[in-house]
N, C-alpha and C positions, 0 to 999 in steps of 0.2 A: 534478336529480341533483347528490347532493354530490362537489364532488372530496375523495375519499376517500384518505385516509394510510397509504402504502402497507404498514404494521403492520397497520393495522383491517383491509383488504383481505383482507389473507393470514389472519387471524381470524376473520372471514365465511367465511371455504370451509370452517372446519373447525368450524361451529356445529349440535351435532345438534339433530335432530327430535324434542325428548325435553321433557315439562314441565321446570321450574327457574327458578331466579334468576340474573340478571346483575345484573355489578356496572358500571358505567361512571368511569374513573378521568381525572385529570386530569393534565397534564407532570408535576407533583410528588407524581404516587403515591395523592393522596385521592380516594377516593372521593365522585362528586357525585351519583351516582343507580342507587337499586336499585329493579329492576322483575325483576316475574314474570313466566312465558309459559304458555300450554300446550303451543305450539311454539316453541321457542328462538330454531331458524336462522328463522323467521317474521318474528318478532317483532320481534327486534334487526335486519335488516335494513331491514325498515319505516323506522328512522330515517336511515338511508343511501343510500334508492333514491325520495327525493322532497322536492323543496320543503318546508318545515313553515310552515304559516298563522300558527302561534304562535309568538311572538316566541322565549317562553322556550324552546319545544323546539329553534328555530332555535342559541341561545346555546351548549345545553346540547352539542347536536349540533358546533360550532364547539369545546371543549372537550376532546372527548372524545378521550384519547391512546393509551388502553390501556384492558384492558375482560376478562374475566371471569366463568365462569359456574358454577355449581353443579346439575347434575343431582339431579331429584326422582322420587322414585316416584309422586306424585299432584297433581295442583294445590292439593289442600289442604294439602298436604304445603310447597310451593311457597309458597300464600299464608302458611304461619306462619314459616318461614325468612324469607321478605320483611320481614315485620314486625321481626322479630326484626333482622335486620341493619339498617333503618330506624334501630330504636332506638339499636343502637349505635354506628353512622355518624351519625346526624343528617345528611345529608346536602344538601346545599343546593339542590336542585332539586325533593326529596319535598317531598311535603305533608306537613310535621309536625304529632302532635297534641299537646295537652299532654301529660305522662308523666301514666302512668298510677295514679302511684303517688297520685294527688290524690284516685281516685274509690274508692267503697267499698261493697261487697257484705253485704246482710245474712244470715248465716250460722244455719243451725240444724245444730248438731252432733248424731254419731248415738253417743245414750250412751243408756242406762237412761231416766234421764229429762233428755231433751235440753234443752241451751239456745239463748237467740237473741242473737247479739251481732254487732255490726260489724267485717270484718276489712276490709284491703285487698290481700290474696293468697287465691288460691285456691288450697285444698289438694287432693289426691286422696287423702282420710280415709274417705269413703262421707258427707260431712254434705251438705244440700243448700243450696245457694247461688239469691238473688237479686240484680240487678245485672247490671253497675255500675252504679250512683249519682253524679252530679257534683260535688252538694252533699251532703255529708255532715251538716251541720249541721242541714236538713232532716228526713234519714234518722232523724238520732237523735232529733227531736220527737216525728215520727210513732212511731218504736218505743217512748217511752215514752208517749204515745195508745195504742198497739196492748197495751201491757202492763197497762192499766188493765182491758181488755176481757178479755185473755187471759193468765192469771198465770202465766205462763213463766219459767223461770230465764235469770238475761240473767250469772251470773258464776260464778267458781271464789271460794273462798278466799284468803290472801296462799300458805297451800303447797300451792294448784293444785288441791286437794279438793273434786269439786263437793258442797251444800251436803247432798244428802242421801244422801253417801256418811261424814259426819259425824252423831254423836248428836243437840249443839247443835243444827245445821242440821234434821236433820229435825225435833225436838219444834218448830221456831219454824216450819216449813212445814208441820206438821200442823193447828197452832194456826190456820193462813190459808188452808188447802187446802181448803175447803167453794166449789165454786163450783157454776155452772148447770151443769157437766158431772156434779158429782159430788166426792167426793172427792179430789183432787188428789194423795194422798199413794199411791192405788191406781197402780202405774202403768201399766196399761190405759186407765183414765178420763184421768191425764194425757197418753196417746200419743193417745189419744181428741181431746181439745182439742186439739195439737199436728196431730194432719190437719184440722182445723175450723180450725187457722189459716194452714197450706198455701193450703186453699180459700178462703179471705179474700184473700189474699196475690194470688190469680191472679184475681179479681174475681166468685165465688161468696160472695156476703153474704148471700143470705137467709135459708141456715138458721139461722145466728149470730142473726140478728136476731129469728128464733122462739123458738129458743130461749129469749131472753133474756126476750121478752115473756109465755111462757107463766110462765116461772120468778117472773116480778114477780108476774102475777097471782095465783098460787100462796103466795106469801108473803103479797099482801092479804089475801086468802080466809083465809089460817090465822094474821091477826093479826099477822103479822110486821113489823109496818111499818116497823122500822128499815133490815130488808135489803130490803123493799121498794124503800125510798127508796136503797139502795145502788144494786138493780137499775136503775132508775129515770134513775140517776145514768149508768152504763153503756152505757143505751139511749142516753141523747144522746153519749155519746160516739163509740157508734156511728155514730150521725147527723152528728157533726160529719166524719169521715170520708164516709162517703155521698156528706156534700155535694159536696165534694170529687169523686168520681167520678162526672163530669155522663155522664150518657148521650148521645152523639155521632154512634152510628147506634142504627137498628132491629134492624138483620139479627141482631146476637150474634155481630159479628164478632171474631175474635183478631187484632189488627196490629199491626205497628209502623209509625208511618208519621216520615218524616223531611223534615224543613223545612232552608230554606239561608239564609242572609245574611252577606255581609261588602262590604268596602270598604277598597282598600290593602292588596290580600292575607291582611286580616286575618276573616276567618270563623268564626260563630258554625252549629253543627248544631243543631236540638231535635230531639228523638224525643219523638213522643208513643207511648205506650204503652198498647195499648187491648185490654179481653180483655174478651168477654161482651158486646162493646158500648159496654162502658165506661172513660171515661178514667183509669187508674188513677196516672199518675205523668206527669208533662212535664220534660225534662233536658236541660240545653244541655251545648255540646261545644265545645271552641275549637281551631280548627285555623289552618295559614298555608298558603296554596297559592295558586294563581293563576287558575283559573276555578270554576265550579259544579261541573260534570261532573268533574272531580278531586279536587276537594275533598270530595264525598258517594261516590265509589269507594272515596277513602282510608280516611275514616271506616267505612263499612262491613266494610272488612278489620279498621280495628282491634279495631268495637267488639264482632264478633260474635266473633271469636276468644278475647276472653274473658266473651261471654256466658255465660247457666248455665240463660237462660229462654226458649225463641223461642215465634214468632206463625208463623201460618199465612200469613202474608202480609208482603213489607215494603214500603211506599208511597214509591216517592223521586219528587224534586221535580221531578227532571233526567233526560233518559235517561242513560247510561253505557256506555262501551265495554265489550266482552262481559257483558252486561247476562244475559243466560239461564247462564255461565259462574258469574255470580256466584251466582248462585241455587242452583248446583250442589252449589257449596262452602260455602253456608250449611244445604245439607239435609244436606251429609255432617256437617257439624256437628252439626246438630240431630235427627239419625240419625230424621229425616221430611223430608215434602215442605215444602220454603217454595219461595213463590214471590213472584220479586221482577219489581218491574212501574212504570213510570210513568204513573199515569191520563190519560188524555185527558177524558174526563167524567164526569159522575152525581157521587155523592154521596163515593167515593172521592178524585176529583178534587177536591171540596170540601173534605174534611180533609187531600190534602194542602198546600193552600195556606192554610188553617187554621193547618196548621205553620211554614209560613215566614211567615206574618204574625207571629206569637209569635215567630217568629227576630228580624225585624227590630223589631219594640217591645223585644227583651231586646238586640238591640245598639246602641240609641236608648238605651235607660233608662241603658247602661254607660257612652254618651259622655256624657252628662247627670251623671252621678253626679262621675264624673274632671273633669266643668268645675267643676261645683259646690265640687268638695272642692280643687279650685286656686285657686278665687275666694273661700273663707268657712272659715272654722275651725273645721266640722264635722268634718273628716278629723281632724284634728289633737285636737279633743277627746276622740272614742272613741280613737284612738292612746293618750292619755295617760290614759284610765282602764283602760285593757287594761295598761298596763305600771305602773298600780299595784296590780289586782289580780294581776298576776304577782309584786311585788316582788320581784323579781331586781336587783340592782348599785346607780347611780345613777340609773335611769332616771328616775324620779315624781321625786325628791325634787332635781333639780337642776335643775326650773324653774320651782319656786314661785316665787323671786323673776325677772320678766322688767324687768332694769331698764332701757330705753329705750320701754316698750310696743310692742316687736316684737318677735316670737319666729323666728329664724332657723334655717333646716335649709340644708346644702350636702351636694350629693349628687355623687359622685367614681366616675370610670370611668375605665380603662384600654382601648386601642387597639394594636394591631399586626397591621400583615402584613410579618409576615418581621423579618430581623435587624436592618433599616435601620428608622427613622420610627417607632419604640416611642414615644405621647404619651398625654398625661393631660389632665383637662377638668376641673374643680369648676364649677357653676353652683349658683346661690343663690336658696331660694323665701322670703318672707317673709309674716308673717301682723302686720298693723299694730291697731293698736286705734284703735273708732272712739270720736271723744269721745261721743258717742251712749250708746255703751255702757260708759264708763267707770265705775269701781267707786267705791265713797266711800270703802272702803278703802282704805289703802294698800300691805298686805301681805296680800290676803283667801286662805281657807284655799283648799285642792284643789278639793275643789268647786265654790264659786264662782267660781275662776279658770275651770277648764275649761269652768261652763254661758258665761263672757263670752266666753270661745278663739270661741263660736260667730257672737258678732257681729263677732267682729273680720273684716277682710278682708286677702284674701291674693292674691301675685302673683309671677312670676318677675322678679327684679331682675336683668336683662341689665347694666346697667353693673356689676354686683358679677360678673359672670362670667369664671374664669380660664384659659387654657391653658398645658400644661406639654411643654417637648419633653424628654423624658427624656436627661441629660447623666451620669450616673454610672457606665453602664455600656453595653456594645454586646451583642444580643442579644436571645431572648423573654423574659421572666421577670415576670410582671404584678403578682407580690407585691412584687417590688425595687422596681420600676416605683410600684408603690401608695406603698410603703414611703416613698422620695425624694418623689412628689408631695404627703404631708401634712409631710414635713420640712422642704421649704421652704415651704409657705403657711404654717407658723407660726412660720417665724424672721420674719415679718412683725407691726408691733406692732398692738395692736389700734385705736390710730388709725387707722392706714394700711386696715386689713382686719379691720370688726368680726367678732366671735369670733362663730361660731353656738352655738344652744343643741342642738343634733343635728346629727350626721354621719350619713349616707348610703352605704352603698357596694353597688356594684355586684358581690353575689359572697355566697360562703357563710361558711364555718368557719374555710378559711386565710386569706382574704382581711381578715377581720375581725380574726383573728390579729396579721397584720401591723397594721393599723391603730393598734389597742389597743395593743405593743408598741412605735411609730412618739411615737405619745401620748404614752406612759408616760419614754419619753426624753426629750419636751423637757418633763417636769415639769408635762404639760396632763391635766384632769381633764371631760372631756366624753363625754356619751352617744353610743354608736355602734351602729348598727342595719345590718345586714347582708341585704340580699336577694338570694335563689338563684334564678338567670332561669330554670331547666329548672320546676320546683314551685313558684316563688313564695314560695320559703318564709323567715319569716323569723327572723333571727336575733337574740339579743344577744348580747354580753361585757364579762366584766370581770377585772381583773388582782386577785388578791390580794395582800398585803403579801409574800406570801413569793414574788411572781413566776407563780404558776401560772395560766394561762391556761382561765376557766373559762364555759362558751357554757350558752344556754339558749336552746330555740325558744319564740317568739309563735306559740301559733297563733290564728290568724285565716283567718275562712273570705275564699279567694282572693277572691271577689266585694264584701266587706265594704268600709262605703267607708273606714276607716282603710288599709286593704290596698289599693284602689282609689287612695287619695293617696300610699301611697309608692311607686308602680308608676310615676305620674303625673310624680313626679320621679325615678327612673330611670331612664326612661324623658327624660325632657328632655336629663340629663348623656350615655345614652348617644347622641341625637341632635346633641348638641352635636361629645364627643368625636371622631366619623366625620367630622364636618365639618370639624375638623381637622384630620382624617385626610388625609381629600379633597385637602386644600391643601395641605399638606406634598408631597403625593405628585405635587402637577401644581407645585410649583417644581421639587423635581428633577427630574422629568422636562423641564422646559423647561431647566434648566441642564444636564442632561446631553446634549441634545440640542444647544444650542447650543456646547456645551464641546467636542465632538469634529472640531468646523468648522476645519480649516486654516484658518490666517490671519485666522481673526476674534477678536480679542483682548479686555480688559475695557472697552478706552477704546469697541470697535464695538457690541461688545454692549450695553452701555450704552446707546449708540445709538438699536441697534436698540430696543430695551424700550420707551426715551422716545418714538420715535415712533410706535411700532406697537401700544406695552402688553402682547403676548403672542407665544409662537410660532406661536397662532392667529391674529391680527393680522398678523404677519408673510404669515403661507398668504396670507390673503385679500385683504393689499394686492397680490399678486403680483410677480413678479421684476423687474418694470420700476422700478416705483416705490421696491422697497428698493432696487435699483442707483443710482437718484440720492441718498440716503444712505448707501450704503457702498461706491457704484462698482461697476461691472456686472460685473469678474472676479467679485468676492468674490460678489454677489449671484448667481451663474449655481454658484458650490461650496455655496453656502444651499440653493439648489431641488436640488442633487444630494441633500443630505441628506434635506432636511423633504418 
């Protein structure tokens, strides 16, 4: 039993017995953790009226100052509030998943004659949605695979007119409307096709696939052999799809079933996705939490709340706390029965470890990927063909020439808790040329540069690594903060601190803002790339002559290994910066604790430091032994303190 604070106490007798969300807050007002219940006064007292095994729920519990609840009319009601407050707390004990805004639903709108396109919001228009999606970049292959088969409108015009609410548009879709359904321009025969690709969609292929072969034959028979060989063309495309959806059971099951793996809090979900039997789509999921059983809970709230498509079943890997609860709340969803379940055997039990096998090979392949792209100039090649087919600012064209045969990135983050200890970190990756791979050239064009970027080898140069304690001002402000930390790494000359050929920073649109701005003062002309930690998303900028400050997004799918390498070093500076952090934070704490000691002055303390090395040093020699260094009054006001 915890000794409980006598606020929480008197907050406990007055927790109804009603579904809803609590918030659980910390001394300084933040909220660290939102949970639902179906009973409130239940549920939140559970973490007050017992020992916790788990460390973290221990911590959380220890924590917790003040606390908050919001009554619901239904647990579903309950679960989407949760989510919702989740997102906009971010909260530091949730399981977070990535934002949602990364993943994308394929859309058929409900017009005349509808189209199919990618959004990443779902509307309540009447159109029907499939999704989410993780990888997008996928999604949109297969939809233009799916478009060959099924000649669907996938767009509006530039004034929003879809194409056959236009003259132009219909004579050029009359001209190409002849398919196996018929004429396309009917639109019956197009809503026609349009349900035949519903049923595609949800893993009913084989009428598609008759169709298509009576229609070839048909064309044989009456000579037609070009659209023959159209059809012909079509069938394998069908095929090449097919392959794709391996049959994985008999029965003609609809499931979802869901796989787990992580390590370091860091968790990877896949859903596979199986209708008819068949595996129609496999999608990972990235989440941070601290065990299985929480981490597949979380996800489940997320992902079904903005499903559009359910299964008669969902398979998880783990059981879960109200395991039949959830199941509840996914059929009020799915306005049917699902039922959610963890196999113990047979052939279910098979695909759901099917699944986490696939988990853990996709989060093997991504530490693989992030080693690879740290150690070789792969990362760094597709970066720099990405950023000249974007041609946006200086990126491509300011580092054709690499004069020392290294090409240098330093990647910069910022650190604070609270208004004291605001510090800054740059740490520096380089990518060296190996003579192996050396050019004959001496200036060889983009091209050839980029395919040598790949022999070269790369590595974090720890002695080029720098730390910055923020001196210009007292307070949080992470732009100033930024601002000050590139203004003094470059009143440094570039003997002392060679110049990188890319900047790094930890952050989106203002952050980059400042940088560029920071730059553009001391009269420095270097590429700066911008990453946004919630989406991954990344940025450029560049200053025009008349001062205006002008951004442009790269995008790159988040798994891609360009995107993969500069995560890799964001990820270093912000490992670095915390460590800094770290250390800042246990000096003052040791001088403040030794500062408030009557009678122990700089010459004792001193001293003490020398002998002992730490406040911790001190504890562990114990009171005797600092008394023959500092004399046993003063040592006996030391152990009153520490």
């Amino acid at each position: 039993m915890y000794n409980v604070k006598s606020k929480i106490a008197v907050l406990l007798k007055t927790l109804p017995k009603q579904s809803g969300v609590y918030l659980m807050k910390d001394d300084r007002g933040r909220v660290i953790y939102v949970g639902k219940a179906k009973y409130l006064s239940n549920r939140v007292r559970s973490y007050f009226n017992r020992l916790h095994e788990e460390i973290k729920t221990r911590q959380l519990v220890d924590k917790i100052d003040d606390m908050e609840w919001i009554v619901t009319d239904s647990e579903l009601e309950a679960l989407m509030l949760e989510t919702n407050l989740i997102k906009k707390y971010r909260p530091h004990y949730n399981v977070l998943m990535k934002d949602d805004k990364n993943y994308v639903y394929i859309k058929i709108t409900k017009e005349d004659f509808p189209r199919v396109i990618l959004v990443r919001k779902v509307v309540k228009d009447g159109g029907k949605y499939f999704g989410p999606y993780s990888n997008s970049t996928v999604v949109e292959e297969s939809l233009r695979l799916l478009n060959r088969i099924f000649p669907f409108f996938t767009y509006k015009n530039k004034t929003g007119v879809s194409p056959m609410d236009s003259v132009a548009g219909k004579e050029l879709f009359i001209k190409r409307s002849k398919s196996v359904w018929g004429y396309l321009s009917d639109q019956k025969i197009y809503n026609q096709m349009m349900a035949d690709f519903v049923a595609f969609m949800r893993g009913k292929t084989k009428k598609v696939g008759r169709i298509f072969q009576l229609e070839m034959k048909q064309a044989a028979g009456n000579k037609e052999f070009e659209r023959a060989a159209m059809l012909r063309d079509r069938m394998v495309d069908i095929e090449k799809i097919l392959a794709k959806q391996k049959v994985i059971t008999p029965h003609q099951d609809n499931l979802d079933v869901v796989g787990v793996y992580g390590e370091n809090r860091k968790w990877i979900i896949s859903l596979m996705t199986v209708r008819v039997g068949k595996m129609l789509s496999l999608d990972f999921f990235d989440l941070k939490g601290s065990n299985e059983s929480e981490v597949v809970a979380a996800f489940l709230s997320y992902y079904y709340l903005a499903a559009q498509e359910f299964p008669a079943q969902v398979l998880l890997p783990v059981t879960i706390d109200e395991m039949t609860e959830m199941g509840d709340i996914i059929s009020d969803l799915a306005k049917k029965v699902v039922k959610v379940s963890c196999p113990k055997k047979g052939y279910k039990k098979d695909l759901s470890l099917l699944a986490s096998k696939n988990c853990k090979l996709e989060f093997m392949k991504r530490q693989a990927v992030v080693s690879v792209t740290k150690s070789e100039g792969l990362g760094l090649s597709e970066l720099w063909r990405s950023l000249i087919d974007v041609g946006f600012g200086n990126y491509a064209q300011a580092w054709s020439d690499i004069e020392d045969g290294i090409f240098r990135i330093e990647g910069y983050d910022i650190s604070n808790l609270g208004d004291q200890g605001v510090v800054g970190a740059m740490v520096v990756w380089q990518l060296k040329k190996n003579d192996r791979g050396e050019s004959n050239q001496t200036k060889p064009d983009h091209n050839i540069l980029i395919d040598e970027l790949k022999r070269w080898k790369g590595s974090f140069n720890k002695k080029m690594y720098r730390r910055f304690a923020i001196k210009s001002f007292s307070g949080q402000d992470d732009f100033a903060a930024l601002g000050e930390v590139l203004s003094r790494r470059f009143k440094r000359s570039q003997s002392e601190w060679p110049w990188p050929n890319l900047i790094l920073i930890d952050g989106g649109k203002g952050q980059l803002s400042t940088v560029l701005v920071a730059l553009k003062q001391n009269m420095i002309d270097i590429p700066v790339i911008g990453i946004a930690k919630k989406e991954e998303e990344l940025w450029l900028g560049n200053i025009s002559e008349d001062g205006e400050v002008m951004f442009k997004l790269l995008v790159l799918d988040k798994s891609s290994v360009a995107s993969l390498f500069l995560q890799s070093i964001r990820n270093e500076a912000h490992r670095y910066v915390l460590s800094y952090q770290r250390l800042t934070r246990k000096k003052k704490l040791r001088q403040s604790i030794l500062d408030t000691i009557s009678g122990l002055g700089p010459r004792k303390k001193k001293m003490l430091l020398s002998a002992f090395g730490s406040v911790g040093g001190v504890v562990a020699a114990g009171e005797e032994v600092v008394g023959e260094v500092v004399g046993k009054k003063l040592a006996g006001k030391i152990f009153e303190v520490i």
